[in-house]
VMD Tcl script that draws the C-alpha trace (Angstrom):
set ca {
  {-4.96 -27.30 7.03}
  {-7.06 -23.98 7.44}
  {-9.39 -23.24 4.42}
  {-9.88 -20.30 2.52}
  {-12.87 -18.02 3.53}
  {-15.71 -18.31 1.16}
  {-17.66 -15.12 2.03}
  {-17.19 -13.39 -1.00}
  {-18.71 -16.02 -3.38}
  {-21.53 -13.51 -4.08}
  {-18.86 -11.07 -5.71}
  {-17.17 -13.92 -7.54}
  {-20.40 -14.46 -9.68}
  {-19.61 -13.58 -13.70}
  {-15.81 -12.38 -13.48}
  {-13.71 -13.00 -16.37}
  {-10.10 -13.61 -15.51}
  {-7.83 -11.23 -17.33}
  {-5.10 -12.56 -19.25}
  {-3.19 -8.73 -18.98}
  {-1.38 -9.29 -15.65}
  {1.30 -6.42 -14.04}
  {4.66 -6.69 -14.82}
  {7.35 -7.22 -12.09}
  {8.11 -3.23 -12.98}
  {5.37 -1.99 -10.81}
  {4.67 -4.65 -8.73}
  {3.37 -4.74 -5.57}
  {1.78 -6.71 -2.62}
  {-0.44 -5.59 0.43}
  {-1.29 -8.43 2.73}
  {-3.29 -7.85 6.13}
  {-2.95 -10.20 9.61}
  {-6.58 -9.40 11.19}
  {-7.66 -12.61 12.33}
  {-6.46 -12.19 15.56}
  {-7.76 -9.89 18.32}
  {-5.03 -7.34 19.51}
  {-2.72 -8.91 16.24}
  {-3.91 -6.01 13.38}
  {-1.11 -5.95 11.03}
  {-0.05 -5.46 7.65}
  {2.65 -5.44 5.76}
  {3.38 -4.01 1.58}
  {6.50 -4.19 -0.49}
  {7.53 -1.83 -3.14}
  {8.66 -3.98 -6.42}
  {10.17 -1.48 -8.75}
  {13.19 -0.96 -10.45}
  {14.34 1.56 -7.67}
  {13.57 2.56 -4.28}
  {12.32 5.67 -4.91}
  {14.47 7.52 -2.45}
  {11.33 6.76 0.16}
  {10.81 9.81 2.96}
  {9.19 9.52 6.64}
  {6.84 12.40 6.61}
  {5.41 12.67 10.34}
  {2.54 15.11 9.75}
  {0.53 16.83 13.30}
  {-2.86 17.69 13.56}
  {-4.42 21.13 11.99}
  {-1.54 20.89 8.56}
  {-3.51 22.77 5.55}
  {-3.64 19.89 2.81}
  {-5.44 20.39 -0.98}
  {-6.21 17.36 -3.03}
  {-4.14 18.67 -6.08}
  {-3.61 21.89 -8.56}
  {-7.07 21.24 -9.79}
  {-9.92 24.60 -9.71}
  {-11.77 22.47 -7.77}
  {-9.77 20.64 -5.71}
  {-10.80 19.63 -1.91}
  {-9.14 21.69 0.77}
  {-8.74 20.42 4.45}
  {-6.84 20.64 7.54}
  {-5.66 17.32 9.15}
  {-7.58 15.92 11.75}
  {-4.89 12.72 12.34}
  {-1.51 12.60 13.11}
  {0.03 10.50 10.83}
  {3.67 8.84 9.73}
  {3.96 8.13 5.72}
  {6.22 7.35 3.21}
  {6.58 9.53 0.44}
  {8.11 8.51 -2.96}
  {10.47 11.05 -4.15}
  {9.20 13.25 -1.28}
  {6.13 13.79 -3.21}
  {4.09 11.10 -3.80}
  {2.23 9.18 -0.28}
  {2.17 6.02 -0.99}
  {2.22 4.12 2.12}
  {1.69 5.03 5.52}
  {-0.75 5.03 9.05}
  {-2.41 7.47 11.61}
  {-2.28 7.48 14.97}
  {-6.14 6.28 15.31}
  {-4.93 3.17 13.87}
  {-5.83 2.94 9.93}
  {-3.28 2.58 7.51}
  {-3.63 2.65 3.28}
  {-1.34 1.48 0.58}
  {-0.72 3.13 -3.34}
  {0.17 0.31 -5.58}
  {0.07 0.10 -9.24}
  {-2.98 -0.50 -11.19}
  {-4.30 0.42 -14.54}
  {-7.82 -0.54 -15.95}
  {-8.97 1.67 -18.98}
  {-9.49 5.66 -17.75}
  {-8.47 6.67 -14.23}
  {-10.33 9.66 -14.03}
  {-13.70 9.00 -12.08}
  {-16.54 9.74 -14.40}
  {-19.47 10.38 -11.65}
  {-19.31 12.81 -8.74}
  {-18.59 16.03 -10.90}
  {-19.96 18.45 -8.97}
  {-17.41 16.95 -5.95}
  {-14.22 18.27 -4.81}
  {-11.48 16.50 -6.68}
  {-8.59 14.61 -5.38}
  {-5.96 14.00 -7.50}
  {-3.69 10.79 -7.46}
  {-0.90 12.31 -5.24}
  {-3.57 13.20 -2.62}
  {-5.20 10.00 -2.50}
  {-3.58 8.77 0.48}
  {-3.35 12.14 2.48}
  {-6.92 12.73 2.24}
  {-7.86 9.58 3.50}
  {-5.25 9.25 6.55}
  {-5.61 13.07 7.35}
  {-9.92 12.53 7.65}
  {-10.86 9.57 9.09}
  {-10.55 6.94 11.85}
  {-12.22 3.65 10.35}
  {-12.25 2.04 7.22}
  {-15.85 2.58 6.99}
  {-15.58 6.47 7.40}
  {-12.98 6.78 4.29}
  {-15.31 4.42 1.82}
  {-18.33 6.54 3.01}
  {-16.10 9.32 1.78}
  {-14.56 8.40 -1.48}
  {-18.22 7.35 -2.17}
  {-20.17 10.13 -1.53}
  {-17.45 13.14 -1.25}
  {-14.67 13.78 -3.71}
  {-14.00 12.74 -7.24}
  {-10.72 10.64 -7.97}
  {-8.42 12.11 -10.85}
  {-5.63 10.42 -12.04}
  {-2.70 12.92 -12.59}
  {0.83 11.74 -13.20}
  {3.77 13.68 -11.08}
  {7.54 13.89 -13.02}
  {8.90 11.73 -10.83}
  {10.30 7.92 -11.52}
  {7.18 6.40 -9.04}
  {4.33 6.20 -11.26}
  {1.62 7.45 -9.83}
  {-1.16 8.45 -11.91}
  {-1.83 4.60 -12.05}
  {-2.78 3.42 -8.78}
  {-5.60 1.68 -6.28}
  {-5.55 1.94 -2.48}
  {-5.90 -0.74 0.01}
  {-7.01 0.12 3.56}
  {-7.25 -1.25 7.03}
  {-8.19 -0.36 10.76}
  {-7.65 -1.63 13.72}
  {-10.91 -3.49 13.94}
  {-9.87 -5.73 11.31}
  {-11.84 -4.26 8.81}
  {-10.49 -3.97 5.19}
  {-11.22 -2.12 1.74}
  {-9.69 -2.24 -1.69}
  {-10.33 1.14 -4.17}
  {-10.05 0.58 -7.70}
  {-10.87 3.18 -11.10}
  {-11.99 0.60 -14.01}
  {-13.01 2.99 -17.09}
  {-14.09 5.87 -15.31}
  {-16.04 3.96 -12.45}
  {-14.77 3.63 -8.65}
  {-15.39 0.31 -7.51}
  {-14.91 -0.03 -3.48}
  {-14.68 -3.41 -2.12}
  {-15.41 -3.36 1.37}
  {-14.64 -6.43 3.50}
  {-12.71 -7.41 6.49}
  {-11.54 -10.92 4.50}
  {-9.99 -8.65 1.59}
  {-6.51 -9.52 2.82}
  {-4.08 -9.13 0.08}
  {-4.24 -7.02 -2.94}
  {-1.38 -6.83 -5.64}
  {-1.80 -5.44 -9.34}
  {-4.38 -5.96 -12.41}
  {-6.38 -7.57 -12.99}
  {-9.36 -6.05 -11.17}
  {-10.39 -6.91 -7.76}
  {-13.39 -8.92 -9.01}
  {-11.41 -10.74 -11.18}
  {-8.91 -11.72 -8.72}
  {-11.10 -12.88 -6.06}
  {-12.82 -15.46 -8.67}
  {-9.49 -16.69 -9.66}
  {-8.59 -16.75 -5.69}
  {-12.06 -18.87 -5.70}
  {-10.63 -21.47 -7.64}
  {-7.69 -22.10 -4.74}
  {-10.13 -22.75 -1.83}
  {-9.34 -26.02 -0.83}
  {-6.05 -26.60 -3.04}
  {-3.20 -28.14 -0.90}
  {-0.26 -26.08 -0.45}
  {1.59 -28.04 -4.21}
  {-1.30 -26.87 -5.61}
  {-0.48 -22.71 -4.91}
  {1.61 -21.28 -7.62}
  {4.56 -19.98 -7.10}
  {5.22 -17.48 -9.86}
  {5.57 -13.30 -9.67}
  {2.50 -12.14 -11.61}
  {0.00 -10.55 -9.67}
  {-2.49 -13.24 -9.38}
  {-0.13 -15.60 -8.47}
  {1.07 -13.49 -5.93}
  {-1.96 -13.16 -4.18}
  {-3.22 -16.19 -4.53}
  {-0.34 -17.30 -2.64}
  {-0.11 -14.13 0.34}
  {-4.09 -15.42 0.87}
  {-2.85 -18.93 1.60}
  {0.13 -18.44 3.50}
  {-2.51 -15.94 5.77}
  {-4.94 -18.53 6.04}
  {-2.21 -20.52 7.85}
  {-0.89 -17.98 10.36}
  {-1.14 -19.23 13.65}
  {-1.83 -17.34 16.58}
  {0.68 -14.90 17.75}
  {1.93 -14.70 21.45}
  {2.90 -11.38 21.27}
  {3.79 -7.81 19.09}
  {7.06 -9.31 17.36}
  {5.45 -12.79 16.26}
  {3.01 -10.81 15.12}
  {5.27 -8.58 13.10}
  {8.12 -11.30 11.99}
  {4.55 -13.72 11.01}
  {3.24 -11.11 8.39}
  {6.55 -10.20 7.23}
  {6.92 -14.25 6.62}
  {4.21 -13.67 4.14}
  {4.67 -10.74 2.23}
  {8.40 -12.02 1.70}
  {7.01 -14.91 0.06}
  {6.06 -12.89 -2.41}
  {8.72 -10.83 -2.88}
  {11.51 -10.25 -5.79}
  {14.63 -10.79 -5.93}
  {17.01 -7.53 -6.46}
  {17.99 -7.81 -9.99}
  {15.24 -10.18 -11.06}
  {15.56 -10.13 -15.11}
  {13.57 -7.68 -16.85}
  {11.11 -8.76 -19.91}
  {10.61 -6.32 -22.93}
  {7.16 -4.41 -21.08}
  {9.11 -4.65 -17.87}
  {12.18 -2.87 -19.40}
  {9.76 -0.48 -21.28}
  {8.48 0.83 -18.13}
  {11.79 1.40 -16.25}
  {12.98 2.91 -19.16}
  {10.05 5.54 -19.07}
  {10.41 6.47 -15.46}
  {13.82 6.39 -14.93}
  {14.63 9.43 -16.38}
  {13.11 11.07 -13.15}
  {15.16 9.06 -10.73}
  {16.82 11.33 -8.06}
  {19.17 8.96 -7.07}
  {19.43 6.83 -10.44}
  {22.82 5.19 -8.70}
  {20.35 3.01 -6.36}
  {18.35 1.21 -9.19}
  {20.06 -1.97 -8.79}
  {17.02 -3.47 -11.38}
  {13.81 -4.89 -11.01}
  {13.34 -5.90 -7.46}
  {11.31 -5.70 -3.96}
  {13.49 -2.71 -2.91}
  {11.91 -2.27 0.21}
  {8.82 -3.84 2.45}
  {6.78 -1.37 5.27}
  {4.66 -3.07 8.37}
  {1.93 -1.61 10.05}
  {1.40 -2.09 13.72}
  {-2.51 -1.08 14.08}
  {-2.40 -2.79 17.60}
  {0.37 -1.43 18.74}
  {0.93 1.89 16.73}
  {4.28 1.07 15.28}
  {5.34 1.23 11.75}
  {8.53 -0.38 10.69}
  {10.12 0.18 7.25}
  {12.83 -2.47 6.06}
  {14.97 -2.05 3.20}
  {16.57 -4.54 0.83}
  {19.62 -2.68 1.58}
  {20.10 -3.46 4.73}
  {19.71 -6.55 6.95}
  {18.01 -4.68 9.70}
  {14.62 -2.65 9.75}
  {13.90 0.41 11.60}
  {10.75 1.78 13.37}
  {8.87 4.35 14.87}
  {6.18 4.34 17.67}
  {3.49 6.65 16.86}
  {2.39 6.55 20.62}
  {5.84 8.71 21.00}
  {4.89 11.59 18.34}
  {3.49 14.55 19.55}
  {0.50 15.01 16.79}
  {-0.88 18.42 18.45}
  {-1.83 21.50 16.41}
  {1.10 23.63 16.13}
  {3.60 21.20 15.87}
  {5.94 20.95 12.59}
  {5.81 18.63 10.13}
  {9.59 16.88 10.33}
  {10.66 13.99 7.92}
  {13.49 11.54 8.10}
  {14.89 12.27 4.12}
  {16.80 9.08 2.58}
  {14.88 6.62 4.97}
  {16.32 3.52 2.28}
  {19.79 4.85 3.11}
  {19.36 3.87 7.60}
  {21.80 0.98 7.70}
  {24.65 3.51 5.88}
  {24.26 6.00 8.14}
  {24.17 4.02 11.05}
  {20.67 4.06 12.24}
  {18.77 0.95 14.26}
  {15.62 0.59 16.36}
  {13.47 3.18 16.52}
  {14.40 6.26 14.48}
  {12.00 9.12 15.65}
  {15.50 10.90 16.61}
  {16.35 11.46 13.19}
  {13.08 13.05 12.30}
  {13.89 16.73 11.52}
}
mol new
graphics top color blue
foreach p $ca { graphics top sphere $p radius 0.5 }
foreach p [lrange $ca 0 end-1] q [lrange $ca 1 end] { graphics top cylinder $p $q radius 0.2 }
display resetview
């Protein structure tokens, strides 16, 4: 039996556990397959009370972007090519571009969520977050340089049922390289690592990885088994630990969806009081209020860095669908097109690759 990797035991040092944990609400899990040369892929679920009526935005080169409705909000064109999901058709949330890094919105709340330093920077606000970071650069190490040194984060919640004033951002390349980007009062905290695998929900980073610590040579009776967010990725680090070596593209792909539907909900799961709280609050903004079918991983994305595929797989359906980004034309001048209703594919009769439907 593999062991965990240790090489964050410097970061571990004086971390307090949290006792707050997420609720299955806005849960979420990222999980990341880079031990393998040629074998770079990841994979997130969404675990809401809806699907969020999810959109394939496929966005060229040279697109005018703005990082919110701030005064002083950073302006750009898009240097990448890229493929994302949008919640509601408004929010990015999950997505990759076509140099091969990817990044991930998922819920998370730790006092303020407005960054405190970098005034004088350009500010990004929440729904921009992902944009600005797939749009820019190539490499992991590019975007932290630039949420470092660059822009200032702003929290700023949209009317619509995903909540996403409250989030952190997990990203990976196709080096293998990872980074998790949390606000905790005010502060941005980037953890910058190619063995930060999974991420889920609060508590922060730090304090996951020392209650992670605690797992490093448990047997696999030992990993719990539960929902809450450190549970959950205590578990996704374990089950990656194990992967073997894949043969080819689709182990690859069916091995790291193995793992991130090990921690996945049930549709329906029951809610708790805070869990009902929060549904209640945001589903007033549901667009398509008929598909909350209750608490529940409504839908699970994979990202092909390797290969340059992204596949999207709904709890709807039985199948998944993809696209290959190596088939997008991502020149300057072409339109931005978008596959509306992607949870709705099986309905309407869509399989494989769905770059067809992309209008």
């Amino acid at each position: 039996m593999k062991k965990f990797a240790s090489s964050a035991s410097a970061l571990l040092a004086g971390a307090i556990l949290s006792a707050s944990l997420t609720t299955g609400a806005q849960a979420c899990t990222r999980a990341f397959m880079n031990m393998y040369p040629g074998y770079m892929v990841s994979a997130r679920n969404l675990d809401f009370f809806g699907p969020v009526d999810p959109a394939l935005v496929i966005t060229p080169r040279g697109v005018a972007h703005n990082g919110g409705d701030n005064p002083n909000a950073a302006q750009w064109q898009t240097r990448y090519g890229s493929v994302v999901v949008y919640a509601d058709g408004v929010f990015p949330m999950d997505g990759m571009n076509e140099k091969g890094l990817a990044g991930h919105t998922l819920f998370y709340m730790n006092g303020s969520q407005v960054q405190q330093d970098n005034q004088d920077k350009p500010v990004l606000e929440s729904r921009a977050w992902l944009s600005y970071i797939l749009d820019n650069y190539a490499t992991v190490d590019q975007a932290v340089n630039a949420i470092r040194n660059d822009v200032r984060l702003v929290a700023a919640r949209l009317p619509i049922d995903y909540a996403s004033d409250t989030k952190h951002i997990a990203i990976e390349d196709v080096s293998g390289d990872s980074a998790i980007i949390e606000i905790d009062n005010g502060k941005v905290n980037v953890y910058h690592d190619k063995n930060y695998r999974v991420m889920t929900n609060p508590p922060s980073y730090a304090q996951q990885l020392k209650n992670l610590a605690k797992y490093q040579n448990a047997k696999r009776s030992d990993i719990p088994g539960g929902l809450e967010a450190d549970e959950r990725l205590v578990r996704a680090s374990y089950d990656l630990q194990n992967l073997p070596q894949p043969d080819n593209k689709n182990q690859a792909q069916g091995f790291i969806l193995s793992v991130i539907n090990n921690v996945a909900y049930p549709i329906g799961s029951p809610a708790e009081p805070d869990e009902q709280k929060v549904s209640d609050m945001y589903e007033k903004y549901s667009k398509r209020p008929e598909q909350n079918k209750g608490i529940g991983t409504y839908w699970t994305a994979i990202s092909d860095l390797s290969h340059g595929e992204y596949h999207f797989k709904s709890t709807f359906a039985a199948s998944q669908v993809w696209v290959s980004l190596h088939d997008i034309n991502f020149s300057q001048g072409q339109p931005v097109r978008q596959i509306k209703h992607l949870n709705d594919y099986a309905q309407k009769g869509w399989e494989g690759n769905i770059l067809a439907q992309a209008k």
